[in-house]
C-alpha positions as CSV (number, residue, x, y, z in Angstrom):
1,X,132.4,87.1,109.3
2,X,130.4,84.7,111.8
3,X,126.8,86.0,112.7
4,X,128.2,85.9,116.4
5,X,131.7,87.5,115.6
6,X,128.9,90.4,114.1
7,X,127.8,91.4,117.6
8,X,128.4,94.2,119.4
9,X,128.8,93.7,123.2
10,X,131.1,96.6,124.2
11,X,129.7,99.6,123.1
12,X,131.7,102.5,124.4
13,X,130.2,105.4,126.1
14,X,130.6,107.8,123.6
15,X,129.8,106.1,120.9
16,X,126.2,105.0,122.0
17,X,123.9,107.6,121.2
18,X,125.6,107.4,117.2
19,X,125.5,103.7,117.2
20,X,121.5,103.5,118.3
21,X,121.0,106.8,115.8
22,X,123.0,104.8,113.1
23,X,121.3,103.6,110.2
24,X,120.9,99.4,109.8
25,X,122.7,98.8,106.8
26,X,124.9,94.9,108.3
27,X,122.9,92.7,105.7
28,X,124.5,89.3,104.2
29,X,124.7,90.0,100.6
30,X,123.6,86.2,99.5
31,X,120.4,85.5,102.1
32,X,119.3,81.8,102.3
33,X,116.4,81.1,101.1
34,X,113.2,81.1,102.9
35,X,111.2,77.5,104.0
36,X,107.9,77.1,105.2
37,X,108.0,76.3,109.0
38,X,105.3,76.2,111.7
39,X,106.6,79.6,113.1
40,X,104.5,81.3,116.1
41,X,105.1,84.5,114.2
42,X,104.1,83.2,110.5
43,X,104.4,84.7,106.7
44,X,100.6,84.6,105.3
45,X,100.5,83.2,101.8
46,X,98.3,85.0,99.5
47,X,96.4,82.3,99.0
48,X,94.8,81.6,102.1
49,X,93.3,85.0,101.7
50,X,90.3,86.0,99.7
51,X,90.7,87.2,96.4
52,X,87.9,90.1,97.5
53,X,90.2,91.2,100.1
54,X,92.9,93.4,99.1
55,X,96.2,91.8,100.5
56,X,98.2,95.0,100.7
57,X,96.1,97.0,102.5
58,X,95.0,94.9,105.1
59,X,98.2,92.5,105.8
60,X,100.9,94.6,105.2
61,X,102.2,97.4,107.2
62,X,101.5,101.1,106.1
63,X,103.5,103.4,108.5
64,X,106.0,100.9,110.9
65,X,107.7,97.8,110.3
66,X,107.9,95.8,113.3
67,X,110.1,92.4,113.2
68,X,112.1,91.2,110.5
69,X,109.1,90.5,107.3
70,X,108.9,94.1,106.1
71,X,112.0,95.5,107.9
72,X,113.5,98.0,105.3
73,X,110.7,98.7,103.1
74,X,111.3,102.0,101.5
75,X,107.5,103.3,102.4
76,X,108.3,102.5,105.9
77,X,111.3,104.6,106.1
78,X,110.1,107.5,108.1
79,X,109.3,105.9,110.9
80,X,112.2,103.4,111.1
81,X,114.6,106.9,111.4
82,X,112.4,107.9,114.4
83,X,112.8,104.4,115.8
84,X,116.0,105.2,117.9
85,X,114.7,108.7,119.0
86,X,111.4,106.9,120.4
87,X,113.8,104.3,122.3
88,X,116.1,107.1,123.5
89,X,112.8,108.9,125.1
90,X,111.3,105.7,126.9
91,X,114.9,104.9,128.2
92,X,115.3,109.0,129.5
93,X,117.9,109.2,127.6
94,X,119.6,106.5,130.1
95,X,122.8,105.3,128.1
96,X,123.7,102.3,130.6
97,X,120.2,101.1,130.1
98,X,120.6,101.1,126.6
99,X,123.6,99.3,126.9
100,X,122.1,96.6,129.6
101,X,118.9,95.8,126.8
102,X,121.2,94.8,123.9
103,X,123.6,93.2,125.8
104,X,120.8,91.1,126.8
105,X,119.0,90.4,123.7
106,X,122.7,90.0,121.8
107,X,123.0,86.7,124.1
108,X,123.9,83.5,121.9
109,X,120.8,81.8,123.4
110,X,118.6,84.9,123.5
111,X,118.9,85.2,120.1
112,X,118.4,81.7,118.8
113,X,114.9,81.7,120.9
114,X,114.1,85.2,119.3
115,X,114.8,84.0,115.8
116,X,113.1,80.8,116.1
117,X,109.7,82.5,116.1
118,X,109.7,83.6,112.6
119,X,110.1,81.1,109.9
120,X,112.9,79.1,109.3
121,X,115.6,81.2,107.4
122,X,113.5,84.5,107.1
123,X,116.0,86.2,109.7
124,X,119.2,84.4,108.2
125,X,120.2,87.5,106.3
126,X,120.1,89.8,109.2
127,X,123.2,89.4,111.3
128,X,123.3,88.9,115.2
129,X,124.3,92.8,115.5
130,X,121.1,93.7,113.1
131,X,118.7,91.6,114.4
132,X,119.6,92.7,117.8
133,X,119.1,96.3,117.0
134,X,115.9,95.6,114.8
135,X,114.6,93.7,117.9
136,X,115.8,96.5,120.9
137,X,114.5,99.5,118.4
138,X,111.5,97.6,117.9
139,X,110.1,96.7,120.8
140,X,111.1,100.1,122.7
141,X,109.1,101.5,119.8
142,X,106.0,99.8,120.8
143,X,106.0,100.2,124.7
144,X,107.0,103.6,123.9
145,X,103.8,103.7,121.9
146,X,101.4,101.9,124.5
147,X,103.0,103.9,127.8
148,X,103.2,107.7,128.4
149,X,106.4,108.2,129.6
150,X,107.4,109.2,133.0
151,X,107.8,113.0,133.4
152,X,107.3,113.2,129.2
153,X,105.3,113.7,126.6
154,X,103.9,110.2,125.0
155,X,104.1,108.6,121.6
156,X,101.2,110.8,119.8
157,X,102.6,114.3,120.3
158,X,105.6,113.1,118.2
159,X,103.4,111.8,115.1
160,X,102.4,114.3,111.9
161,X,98.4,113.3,111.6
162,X,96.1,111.3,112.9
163,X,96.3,109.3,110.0
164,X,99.8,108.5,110.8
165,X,98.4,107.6,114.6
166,X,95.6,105.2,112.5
167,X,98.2,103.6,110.6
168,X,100.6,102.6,113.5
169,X,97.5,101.5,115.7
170,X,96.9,99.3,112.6
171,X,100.2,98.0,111.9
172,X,101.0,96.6,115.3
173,X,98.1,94.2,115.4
174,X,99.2,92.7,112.2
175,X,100.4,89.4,111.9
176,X,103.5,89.6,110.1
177,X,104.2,92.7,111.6
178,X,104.8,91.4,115.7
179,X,107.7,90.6,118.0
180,X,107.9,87.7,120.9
181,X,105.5,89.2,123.5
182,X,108.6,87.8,125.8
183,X,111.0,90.6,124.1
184,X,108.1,93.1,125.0
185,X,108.1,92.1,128.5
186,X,111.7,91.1,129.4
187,X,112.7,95.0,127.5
188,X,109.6,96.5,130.1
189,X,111.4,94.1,133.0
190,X,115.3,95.3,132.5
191,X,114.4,99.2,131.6
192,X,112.1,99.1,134.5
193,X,110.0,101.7,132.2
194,X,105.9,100.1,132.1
195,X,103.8,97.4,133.9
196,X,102.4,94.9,131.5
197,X,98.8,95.6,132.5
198,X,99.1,98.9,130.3
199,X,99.5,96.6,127.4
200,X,96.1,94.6,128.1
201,X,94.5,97.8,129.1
202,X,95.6,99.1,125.1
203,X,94.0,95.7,124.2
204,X,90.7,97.2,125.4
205,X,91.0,100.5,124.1
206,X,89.4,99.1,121.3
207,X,86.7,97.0,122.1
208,X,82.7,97.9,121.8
209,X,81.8,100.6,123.8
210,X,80.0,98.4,126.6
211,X,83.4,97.1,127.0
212,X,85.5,99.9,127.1
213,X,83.6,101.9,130.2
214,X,85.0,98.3,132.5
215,X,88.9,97.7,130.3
216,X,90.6,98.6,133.7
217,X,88.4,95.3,135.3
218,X,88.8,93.1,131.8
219,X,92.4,94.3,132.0
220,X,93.1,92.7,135.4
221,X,90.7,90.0,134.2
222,X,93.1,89.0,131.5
223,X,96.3,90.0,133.2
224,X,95.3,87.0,135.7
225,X,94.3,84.6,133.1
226,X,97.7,84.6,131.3
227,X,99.6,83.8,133.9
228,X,101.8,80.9,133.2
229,X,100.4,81.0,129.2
230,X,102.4,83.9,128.1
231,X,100.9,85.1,124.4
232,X,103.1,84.8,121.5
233,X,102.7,87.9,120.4
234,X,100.3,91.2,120.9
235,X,98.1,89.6,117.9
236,X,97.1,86.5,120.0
237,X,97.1,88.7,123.3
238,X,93.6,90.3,121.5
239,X,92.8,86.7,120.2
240,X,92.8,85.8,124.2
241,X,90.8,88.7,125.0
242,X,88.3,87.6,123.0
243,X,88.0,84.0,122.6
244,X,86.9,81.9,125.8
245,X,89.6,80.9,128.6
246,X,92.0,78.3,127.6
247,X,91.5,76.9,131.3
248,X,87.7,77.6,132.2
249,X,85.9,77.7,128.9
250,X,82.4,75.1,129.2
251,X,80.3,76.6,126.4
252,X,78.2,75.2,123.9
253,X,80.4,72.9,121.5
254,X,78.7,69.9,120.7
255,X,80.6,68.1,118.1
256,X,77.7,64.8,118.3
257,X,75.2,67.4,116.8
258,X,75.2,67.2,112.9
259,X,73.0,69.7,111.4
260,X,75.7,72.4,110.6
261,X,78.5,70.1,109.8
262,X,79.0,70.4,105.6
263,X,76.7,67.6,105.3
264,X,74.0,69.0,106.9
265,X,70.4,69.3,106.2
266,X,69.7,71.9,103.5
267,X,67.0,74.2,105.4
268,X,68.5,77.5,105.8
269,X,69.2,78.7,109.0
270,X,66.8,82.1,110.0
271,X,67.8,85.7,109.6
272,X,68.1,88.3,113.0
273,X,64.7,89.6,111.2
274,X,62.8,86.3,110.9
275,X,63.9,85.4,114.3
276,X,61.4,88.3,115.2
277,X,58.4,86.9,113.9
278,X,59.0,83.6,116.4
279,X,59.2,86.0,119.1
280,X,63.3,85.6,119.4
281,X,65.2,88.9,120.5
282,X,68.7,89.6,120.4
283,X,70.4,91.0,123.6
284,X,74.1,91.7,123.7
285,X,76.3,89.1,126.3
286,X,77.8,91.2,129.5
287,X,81.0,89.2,128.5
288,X,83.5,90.2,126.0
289,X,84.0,86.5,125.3
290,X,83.1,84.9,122.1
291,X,82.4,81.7,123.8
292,X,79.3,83.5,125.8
293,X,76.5,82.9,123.3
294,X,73.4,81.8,124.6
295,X,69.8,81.0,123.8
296,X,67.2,80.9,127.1
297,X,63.1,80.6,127.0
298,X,60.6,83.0,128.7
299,X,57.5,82.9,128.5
300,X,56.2,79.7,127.1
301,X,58.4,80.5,123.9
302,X,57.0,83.7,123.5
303,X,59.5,85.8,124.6
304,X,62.8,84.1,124.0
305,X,66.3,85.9,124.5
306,X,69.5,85.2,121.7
307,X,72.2,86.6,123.8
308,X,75.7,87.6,121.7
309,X,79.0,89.1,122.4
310,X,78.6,92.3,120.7
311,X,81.3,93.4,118.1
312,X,82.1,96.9,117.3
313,X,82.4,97.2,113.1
314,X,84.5,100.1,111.9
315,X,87.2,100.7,109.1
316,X,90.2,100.9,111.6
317,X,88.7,97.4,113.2
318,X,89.1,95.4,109.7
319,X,92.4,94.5,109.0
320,X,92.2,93.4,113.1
321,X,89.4,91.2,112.2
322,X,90.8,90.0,109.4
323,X,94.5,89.0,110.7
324,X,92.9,87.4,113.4
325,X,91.3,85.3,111.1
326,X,94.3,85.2,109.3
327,X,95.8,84.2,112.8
328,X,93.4,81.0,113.0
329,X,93.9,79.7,109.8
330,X,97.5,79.8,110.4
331,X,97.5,77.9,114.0
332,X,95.6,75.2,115.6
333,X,94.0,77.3,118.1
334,X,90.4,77.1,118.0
335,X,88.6,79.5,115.7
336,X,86.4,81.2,117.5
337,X,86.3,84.8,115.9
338,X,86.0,82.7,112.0
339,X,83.4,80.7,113.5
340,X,81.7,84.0,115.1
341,X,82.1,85.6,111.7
342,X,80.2,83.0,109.9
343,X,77.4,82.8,112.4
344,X,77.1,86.7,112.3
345,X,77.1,86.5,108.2
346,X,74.2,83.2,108.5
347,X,72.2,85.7,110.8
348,X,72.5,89.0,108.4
349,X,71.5,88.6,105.1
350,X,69.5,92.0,104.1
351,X,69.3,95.6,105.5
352,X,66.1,94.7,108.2
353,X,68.8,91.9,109.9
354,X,71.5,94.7,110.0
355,X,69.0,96.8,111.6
356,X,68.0,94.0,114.3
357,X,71.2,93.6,115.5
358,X,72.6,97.1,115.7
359,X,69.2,98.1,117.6
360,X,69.4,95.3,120.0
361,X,73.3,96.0,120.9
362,X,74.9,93.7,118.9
363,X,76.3,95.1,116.7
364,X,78.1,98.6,117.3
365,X,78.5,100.4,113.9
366,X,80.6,102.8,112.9
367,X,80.6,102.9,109.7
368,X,77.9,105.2,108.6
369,X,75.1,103.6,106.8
370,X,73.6,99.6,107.7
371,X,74.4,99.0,103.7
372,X,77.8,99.4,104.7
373,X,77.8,97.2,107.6
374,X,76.1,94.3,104.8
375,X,79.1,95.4,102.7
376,X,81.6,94.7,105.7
377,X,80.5,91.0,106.4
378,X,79.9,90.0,102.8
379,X,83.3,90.9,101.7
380,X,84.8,89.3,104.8
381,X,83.0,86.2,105.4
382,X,81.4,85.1,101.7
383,X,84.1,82.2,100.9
384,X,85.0,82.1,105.0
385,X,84.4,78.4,106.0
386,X,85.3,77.9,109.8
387,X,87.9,75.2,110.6
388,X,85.7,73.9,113.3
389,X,82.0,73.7,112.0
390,X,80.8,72.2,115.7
391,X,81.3,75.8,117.6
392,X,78.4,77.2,117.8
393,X,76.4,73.9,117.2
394,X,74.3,74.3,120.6
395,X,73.0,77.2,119.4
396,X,72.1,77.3,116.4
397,X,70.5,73.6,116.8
398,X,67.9,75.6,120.0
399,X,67.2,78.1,117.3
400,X,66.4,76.3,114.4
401,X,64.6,74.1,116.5
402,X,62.5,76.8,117.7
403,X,62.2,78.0,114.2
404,X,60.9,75.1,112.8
405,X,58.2,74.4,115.9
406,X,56.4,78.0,115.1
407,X,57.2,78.9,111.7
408,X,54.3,76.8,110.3
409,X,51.7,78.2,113.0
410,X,48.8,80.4,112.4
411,X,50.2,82.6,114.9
412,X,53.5,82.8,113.2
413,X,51.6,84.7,109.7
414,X,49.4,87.0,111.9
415,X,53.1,88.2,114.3
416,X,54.9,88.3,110.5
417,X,51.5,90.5,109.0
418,X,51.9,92.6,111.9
419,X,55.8,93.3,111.7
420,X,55.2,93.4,108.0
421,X,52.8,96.3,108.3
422,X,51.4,97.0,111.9
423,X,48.4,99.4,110.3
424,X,47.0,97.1,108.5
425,X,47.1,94.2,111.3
426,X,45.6,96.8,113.7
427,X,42.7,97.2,111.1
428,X,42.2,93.6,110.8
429,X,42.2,93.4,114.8
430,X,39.6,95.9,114.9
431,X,37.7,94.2,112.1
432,X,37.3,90.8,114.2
433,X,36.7,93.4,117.7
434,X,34.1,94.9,115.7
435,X,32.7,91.7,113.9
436,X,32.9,90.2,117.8
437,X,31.1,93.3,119.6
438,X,28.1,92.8,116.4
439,X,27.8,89.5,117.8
440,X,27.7,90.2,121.1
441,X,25.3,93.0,121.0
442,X,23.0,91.2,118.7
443,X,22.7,88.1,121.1
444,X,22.1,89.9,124.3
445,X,19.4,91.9,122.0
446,X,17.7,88.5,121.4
447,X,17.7,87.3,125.2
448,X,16.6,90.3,126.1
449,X,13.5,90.0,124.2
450,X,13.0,86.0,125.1
């Protein structure tokens, strides 16, 4: 049988609601081997990936399958059998709707484009009539998920724990786990069931705090940006709310600079805490994007301002972090969240640095202690090397030039005694007031006499 003689057009009407409730079980029995292919939607080897990290847990899916990589994994089961009921509630139970969505996706053409953004081969044992329903169940699954649905109940009264809710929220922004963001909006198009701005409004659910209070404005923001560069997938939709825009982006890259390439001078680059004692402080950027970094003076140099997109650090936000690293390494996009990694990692080196940054905004912790936080970006950025070692080069040249023009100043030891230990600089102040008010008092006792 021919993967197109597989396909199911006609599906009668009394047959519908058993065919979408039927389990997918149309597999070749001899699949063609998988090849290596620049797909949109790749396979991560295991060795791009640290051997710290634990593969498992953070790149493959715990609760839902979504695409063709982990489609019938046994541990994914339960959710898989709920698949059809989800589609059957965002549809209303419509069965001509149903009908209409995999008539569309079971096109000849449709399906070839659909296919082509997984690697090469690693949907040949799935036939047209599988894929078709893996790709209709799927992506109802995940607007069902992101949009209440009209006149219902929404995707979290129908889950078991809020573990189970952690694990999906997880799952979907994992890069072997994604579907064309084109199925996601032509499904949301025919069933007439979501606007698309619900999906970048989910992307902001889950930013830093200072973020979340404006995700209906970012939302809009990046609903206006993408127009005419539709995403690959929801993965690369968070990418793009986070790295700078593709069209307006003119922040400091300075690829002429040469002090942080890998041949670079060997004078390590300050921490948040030694930044202090140069009268450096740390604000948090009023944009979410990763390209907004900036360093400005104030003060004759003694009150200069390291502004930084803040990031929010939490358990659920790790395996995010991590496939969108994952993401870079895998595409030719720039990589702004690696390079952003490393320069939070060069900045945050002990406890005091943690403490810096999560005081000043940058950071936003939720993950209970600032040794944990160290923990966090050690594991994840130890052996990370950024593709492009010039982002970021602007700024960290005006810092480690400032650095270096007050680090070997008398003024520099007395601001690091003071930070060091403020008592005893406050005793050695009123040491020299009282050593100055001696002298005073003794010379206005002598030309009072003359």
């Amino acid at each position: 049988m021919s993967e197109h003689e597989c396909s199911i057009i006609e599906i009668p009407d009394d047959k519908i609601v058993d065919w979408i409730i039927g389990s997918l079980t149309d597999v070749d029995a001899n699949p063609t081997p998988q090849q290596s292919s620049a797909a949109k939607i790749p396979r991560l080897s295991r060795s791009i990936v640290s051997e710290k990290l634990d593969y498992d847990k953070y790149f493959v899916p715990q609760a839902v399958s979504i695409g063709p990589y982990y489609f019938g994994q046994p541990k994914l089961q339960m959710m898989q059998k709920r698949k059809p009921f989800y589609t059957m509630r965002l549809l209303s139970g419509n069965k001509e709707t149903l009908r209409s969505l995999y008539n569309k996706l079971a096109e000849p053409d449709m399906l070839k484009d659909l296919r082509s953004f997984y690697e090469e081969n690693s949907t040949s044992k799935y036939c047209d009539k599988v894929f078709t329903k893996m790709m209709l169940l799927d992506s109802c699954f995940l607007l069902y998920y992101i949009n209440p649905v009209k006149g219902g109940d929404s995707f979290h009264w129908f889950i078991e724990s809020g573990e189970e809710h952690c694990f999906v929220r997880q799952d979907l922004f994992l890069l072997q786990n994604q579907i064309p963001f084109k199925l996601l909006r032509l499904v949301a198009s025919l069933a007439d069931i979501c606007d698309l701005y619900r999906i970048y409004r989910f992307i902001f659910d889950y930013q830093p705090a200072v973020f979340r209070r404006d995700a209906d404005k970012l939302a809009r923001s990046l609903e206006s940006e993408l127009i005419g560069i539709e995403p690959d997938h929801l993965l690369q939709l968070l990418h793009r709310a986070r790295a700078p825009s593709y069209r307006s982006y003119k922040g400091p890259m300075n690829a002429a600079k040469e002090y942080y390439n890998n041949n670079s001078k060997t004078i390590s680059f300050p921490t948040a805490n030694q930044l202090l004692d140069v009268w450096i402080r740390f604000q948090p950027s009023e944009t979410i994007s990763l390209g907004h970094c900036d360093f400005s003076k104030y003060w004759c140099g003694f009150s200069d301002v390291v502004r930084l997109p803040p990031i929010s650090l939490s358990t659920t936000f790790k395996p995010k972090l991590l496939n969108l690293i994952a993401y870079e390494t895998c595409s030719d996009k720039e990589a702004w969240v690696t390079s952003y990694v490393c320069l939070l990692h060069s900045l945050i080196r002990n406890l005091e640095d943690v403490k810096v940054l999560r005081k000043a905004g940058v950071l936003e912790s939720h993950l209970g202690t600032d040794n944990e936080v160290l923990d966090f970006l050690s594991e994840i950025a130890t052996d990370l090397v950024p593709r492009n070692s010039s982002t970021y080069t602007d700024l960290k040249d005006k810092i480690q030039g400032h650095y270096e023009d007050w680090s070997d100043t008398s003024i520099f030891e007395l601001r690091h005694e003071y930070r060091k230990s403020p008592w005893k600089y406050i005793s050695l102040l009123g040491a020299f007031l009282a050593l100055f008010l001696t002298d005073v008092q003794t010379y206005f006792t002598v030309w009072s006499r003359n």
